[in-house]
mmCIF file of the C-alpha atoms, coordinates in Angstrom:
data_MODEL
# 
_entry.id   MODEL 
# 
loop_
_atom_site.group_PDB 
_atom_site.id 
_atom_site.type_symbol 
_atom_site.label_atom_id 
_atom_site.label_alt_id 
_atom_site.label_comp_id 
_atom_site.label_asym_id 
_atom_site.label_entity_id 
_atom_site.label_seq_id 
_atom_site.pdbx_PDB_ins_code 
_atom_site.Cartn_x 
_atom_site.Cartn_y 
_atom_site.Cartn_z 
_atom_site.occupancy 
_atom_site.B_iso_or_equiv 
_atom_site.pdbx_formal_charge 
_atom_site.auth_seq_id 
_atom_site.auth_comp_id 
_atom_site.auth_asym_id 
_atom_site.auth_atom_id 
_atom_site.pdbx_PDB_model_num 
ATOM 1   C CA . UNK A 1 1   ? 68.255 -64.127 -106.476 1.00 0.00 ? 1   UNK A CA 1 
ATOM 2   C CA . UNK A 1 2   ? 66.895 -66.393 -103.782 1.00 0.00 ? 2   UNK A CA 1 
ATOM 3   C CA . UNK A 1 3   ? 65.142 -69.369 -104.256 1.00 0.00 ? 3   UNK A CA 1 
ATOM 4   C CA . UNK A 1 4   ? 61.501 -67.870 -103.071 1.00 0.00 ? 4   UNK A CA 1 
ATOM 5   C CA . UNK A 1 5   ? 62.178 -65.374 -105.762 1.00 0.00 ? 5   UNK A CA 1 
ATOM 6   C CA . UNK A 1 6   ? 63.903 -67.628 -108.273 1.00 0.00 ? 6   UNK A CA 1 
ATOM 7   C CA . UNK A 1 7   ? 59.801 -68.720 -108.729 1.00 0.00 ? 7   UNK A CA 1 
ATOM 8   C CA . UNK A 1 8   ? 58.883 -65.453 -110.482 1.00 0.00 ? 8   UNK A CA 1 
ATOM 9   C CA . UNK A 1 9   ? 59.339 -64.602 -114.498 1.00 0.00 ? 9   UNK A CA 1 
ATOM 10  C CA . UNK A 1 10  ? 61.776 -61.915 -114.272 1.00 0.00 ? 10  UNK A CA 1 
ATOM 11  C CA . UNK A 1 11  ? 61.276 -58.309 -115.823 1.00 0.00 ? 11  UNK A CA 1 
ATOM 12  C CA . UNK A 1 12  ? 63.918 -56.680 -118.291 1.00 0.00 ? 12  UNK A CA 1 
ATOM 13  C CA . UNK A 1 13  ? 64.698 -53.118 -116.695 1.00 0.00 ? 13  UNK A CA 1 
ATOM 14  C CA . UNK A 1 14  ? 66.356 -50.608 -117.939 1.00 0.00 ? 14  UNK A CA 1 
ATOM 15  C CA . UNK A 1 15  ? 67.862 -47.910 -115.664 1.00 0.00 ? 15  UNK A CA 1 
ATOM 16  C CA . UNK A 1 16  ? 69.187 -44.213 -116.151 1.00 0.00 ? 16  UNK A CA 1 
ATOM 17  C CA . UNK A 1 17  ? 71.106 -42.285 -114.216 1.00 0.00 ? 17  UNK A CA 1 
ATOM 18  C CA . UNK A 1 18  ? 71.721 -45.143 -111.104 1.00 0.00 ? 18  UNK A CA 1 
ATOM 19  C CA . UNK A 1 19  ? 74.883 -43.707 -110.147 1.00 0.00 ? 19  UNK A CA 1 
ATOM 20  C CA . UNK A 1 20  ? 74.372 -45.456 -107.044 1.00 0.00 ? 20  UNK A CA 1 
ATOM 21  C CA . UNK A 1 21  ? 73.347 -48.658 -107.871 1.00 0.00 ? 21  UNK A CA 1 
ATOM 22  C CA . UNK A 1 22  ? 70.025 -48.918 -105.937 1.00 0.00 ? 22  UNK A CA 1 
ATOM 23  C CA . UNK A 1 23  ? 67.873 -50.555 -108.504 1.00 0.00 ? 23  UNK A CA 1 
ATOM 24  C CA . UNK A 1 24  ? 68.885 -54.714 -108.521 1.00 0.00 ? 24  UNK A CA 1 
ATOM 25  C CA . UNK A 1 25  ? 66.243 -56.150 -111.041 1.00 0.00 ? 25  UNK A CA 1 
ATOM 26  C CA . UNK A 1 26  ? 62.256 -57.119 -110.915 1.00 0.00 ? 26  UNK A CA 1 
ATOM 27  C CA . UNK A 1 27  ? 59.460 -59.801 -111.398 1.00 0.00 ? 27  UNK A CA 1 
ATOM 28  C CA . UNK A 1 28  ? 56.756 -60.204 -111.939 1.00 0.00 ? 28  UNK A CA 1 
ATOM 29  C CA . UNK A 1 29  ? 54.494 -60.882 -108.750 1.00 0.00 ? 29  UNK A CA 1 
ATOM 30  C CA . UNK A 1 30  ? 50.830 -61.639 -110.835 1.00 0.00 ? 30  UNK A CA 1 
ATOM 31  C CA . UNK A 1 31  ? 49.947 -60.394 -114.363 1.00 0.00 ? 31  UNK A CA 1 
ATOM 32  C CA . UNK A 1 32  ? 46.625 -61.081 -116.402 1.00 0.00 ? 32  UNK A CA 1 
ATOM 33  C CA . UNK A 1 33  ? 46.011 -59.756 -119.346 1.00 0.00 ? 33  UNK A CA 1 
ATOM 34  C CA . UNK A 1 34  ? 45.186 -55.940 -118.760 1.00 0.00 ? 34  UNK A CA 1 
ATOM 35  C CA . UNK A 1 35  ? 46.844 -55.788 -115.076 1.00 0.00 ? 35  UNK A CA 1 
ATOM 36  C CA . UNK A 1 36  ? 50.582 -56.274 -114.001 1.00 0.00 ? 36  UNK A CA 1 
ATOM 37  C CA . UNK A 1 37  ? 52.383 -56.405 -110.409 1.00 0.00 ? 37  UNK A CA 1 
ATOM 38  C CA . UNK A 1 38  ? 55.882 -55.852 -110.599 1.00 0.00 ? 38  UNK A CA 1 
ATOM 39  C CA . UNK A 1 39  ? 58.272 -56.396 -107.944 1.00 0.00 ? 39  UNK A CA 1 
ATOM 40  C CA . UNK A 1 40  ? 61.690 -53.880 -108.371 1.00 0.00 ? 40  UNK A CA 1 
ATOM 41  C CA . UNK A 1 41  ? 64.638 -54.966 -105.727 1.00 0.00 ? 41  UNK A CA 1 
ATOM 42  C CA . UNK A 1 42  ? 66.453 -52.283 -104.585 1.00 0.00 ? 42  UNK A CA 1 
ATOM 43  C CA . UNK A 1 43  ? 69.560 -51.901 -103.198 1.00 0.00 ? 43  UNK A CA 1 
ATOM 44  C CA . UNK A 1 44  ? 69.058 -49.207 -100.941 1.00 0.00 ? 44  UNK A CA 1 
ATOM 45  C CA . UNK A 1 45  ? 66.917 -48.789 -98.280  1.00 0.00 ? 45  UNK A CA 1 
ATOM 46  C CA . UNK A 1 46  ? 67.069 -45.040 -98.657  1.00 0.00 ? 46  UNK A CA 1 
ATOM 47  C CA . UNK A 1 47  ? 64.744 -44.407 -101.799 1.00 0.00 ? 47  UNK A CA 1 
ATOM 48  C CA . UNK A 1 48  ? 62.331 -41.786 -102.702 1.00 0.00 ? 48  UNK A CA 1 
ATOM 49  C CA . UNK A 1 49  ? 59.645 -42.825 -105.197 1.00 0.00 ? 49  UNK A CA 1 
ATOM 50  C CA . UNK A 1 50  ? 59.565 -39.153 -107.031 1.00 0.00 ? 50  UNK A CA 1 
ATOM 51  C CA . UNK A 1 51  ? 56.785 -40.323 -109.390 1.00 0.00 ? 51  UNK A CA 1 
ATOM 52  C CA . UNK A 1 52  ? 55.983 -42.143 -112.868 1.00 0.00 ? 52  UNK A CA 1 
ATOM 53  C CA . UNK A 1 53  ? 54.968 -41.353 -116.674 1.00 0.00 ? 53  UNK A CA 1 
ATOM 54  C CA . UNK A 1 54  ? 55.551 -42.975 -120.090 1.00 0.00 ? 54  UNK A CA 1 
ATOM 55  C CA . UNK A 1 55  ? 58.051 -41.970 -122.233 1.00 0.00 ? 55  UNK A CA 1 
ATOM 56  C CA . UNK A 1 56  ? 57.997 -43.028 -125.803 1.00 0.00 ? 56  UNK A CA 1 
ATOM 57  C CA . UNK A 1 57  ? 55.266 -45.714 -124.837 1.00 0.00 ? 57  UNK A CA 1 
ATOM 58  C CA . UNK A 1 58  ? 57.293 -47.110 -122.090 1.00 0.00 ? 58  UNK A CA 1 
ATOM 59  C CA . UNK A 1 59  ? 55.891 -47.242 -118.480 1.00 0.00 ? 59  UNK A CA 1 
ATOM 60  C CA . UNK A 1 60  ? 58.994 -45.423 -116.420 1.00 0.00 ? 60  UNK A CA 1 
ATOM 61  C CA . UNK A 1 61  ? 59.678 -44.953 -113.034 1.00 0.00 ? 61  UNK A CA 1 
ATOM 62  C CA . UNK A 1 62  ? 61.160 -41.851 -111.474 1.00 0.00 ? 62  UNK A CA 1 
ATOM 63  C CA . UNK A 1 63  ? 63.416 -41.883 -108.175 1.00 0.00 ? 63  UNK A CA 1 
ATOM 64  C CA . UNK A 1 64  ? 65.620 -40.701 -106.098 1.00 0.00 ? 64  UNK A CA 1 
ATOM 65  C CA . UNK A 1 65  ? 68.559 -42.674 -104.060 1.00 0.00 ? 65  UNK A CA 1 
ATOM 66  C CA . UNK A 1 66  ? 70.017 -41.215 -101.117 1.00 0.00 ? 66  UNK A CA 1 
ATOM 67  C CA . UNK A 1 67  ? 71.293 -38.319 -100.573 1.00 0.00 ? 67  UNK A CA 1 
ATOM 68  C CA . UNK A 1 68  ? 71.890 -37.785 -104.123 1.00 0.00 ? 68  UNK A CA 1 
ATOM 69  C CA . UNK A 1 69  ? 70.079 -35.033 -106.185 1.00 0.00 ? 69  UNK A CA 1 
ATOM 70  C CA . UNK A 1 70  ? 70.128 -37.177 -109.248 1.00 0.00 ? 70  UNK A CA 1 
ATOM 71  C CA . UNK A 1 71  ? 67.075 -38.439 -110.768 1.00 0.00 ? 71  UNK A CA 1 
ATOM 72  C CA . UNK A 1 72  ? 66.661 -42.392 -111.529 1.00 0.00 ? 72  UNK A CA 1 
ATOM 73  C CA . UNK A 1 73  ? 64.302 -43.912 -114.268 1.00 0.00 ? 73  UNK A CA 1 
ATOM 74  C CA . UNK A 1 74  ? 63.627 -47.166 -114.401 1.00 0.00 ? 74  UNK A CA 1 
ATOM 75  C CA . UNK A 1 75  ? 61.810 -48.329 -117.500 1.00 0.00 ? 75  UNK A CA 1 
ATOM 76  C CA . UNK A 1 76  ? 59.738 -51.420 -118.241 1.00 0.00 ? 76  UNK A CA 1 
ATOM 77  C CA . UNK A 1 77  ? 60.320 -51.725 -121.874 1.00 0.00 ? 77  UNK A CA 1 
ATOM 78  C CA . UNK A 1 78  ? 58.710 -54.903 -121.665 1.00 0.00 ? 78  UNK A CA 1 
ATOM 79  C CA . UNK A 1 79  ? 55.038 -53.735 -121.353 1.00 0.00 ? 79  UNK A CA 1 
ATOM 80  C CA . UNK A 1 80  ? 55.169 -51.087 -124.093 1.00 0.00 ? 80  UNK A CA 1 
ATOM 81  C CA . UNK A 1 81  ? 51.562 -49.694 -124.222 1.00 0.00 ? 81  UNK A CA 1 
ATOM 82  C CA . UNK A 1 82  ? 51.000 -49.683 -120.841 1.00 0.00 ? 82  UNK A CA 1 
ATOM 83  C CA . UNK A 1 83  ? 50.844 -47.226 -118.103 1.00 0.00 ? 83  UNK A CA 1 
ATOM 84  C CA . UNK A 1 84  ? 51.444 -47.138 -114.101 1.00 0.00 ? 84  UNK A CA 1 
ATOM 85  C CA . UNK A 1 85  ? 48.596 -46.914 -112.627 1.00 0.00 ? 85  UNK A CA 1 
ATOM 86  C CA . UNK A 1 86  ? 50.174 -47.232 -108.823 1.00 0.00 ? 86  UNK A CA 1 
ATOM 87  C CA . UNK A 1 87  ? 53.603 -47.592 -107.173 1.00 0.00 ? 87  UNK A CA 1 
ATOM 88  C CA . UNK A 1 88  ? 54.255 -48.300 -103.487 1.00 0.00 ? 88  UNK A CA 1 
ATOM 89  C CA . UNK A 1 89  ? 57.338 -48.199 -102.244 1.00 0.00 ? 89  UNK A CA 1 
ATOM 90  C CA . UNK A 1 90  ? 58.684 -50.488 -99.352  1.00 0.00 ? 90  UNK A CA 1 
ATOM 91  C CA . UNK A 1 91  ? 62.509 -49.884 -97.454  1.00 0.00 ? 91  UNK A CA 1 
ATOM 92  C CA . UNK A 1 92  ? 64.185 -52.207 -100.196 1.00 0.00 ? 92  UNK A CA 1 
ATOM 93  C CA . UNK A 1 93  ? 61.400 -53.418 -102.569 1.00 0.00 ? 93  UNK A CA 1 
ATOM 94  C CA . UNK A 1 94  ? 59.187 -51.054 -105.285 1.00 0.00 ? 94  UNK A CA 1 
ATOM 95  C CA . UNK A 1 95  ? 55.719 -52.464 -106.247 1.00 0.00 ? 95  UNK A CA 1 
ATOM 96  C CA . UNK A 1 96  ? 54.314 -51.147 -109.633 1.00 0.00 ? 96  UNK A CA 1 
ATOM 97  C CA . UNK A 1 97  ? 50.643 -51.995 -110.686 1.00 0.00 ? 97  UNK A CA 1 
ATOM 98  C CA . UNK A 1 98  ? 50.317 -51.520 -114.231 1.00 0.00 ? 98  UNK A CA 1 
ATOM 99  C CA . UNK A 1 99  ? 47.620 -51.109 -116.658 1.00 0.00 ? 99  UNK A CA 1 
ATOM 100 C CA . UNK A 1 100 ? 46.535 -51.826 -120.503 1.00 0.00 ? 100 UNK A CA 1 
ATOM 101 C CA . UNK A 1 101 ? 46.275 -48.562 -122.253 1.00 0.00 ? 101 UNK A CA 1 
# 
């Protein structure tokens, strides 16, 4: 991580089904106490941000790298109770706004 980045409180992630490796790891960009911004580094620049939900509490991510026809989730078991309310996706960077339930 570089040094800009090396600023920001990193965010525990936990990925399924990342057969090819695009998700690196995340931080968080501004938080207060209802509202989150996460930052998610990706590997690849070819990403498709399929969409989000919770599952078992825990605000998850769903997408797609490459060509591949498998389905990434990245989780943020860190804000349990929360929800996304938006994701934008960038060539190699994923924003997530979250939201207090």
């Amino acid at each position: 991580m570089n040094k800009v980045l090396q600023q920001f409180k990193p965010v525990k992630l936990n990925v399924e089904n990342d057969p090819g490796k695009a998700v690196n790891h995340a931080i968080i960009f501004k938080e207060s106490q209802d509202i989150a911004c996460v930052w998610i580094d990706l590997a690849l620049g070819e990403v498709d941000l399929l969409g989000f939900e919770t599952k078992n509490g825990i605000p998850a991510i769903a997408l797609r790298a490459g060509i591949s026809s498998v389905t990434t989730q990245v989780l943020l078991p860190e804000y349990v109770g929360w929800s996304v309310f938006a994701a934008s996706l960038q060539r190699y960077t994923l924003s997530v706004c979250l939201i207090r339930k």
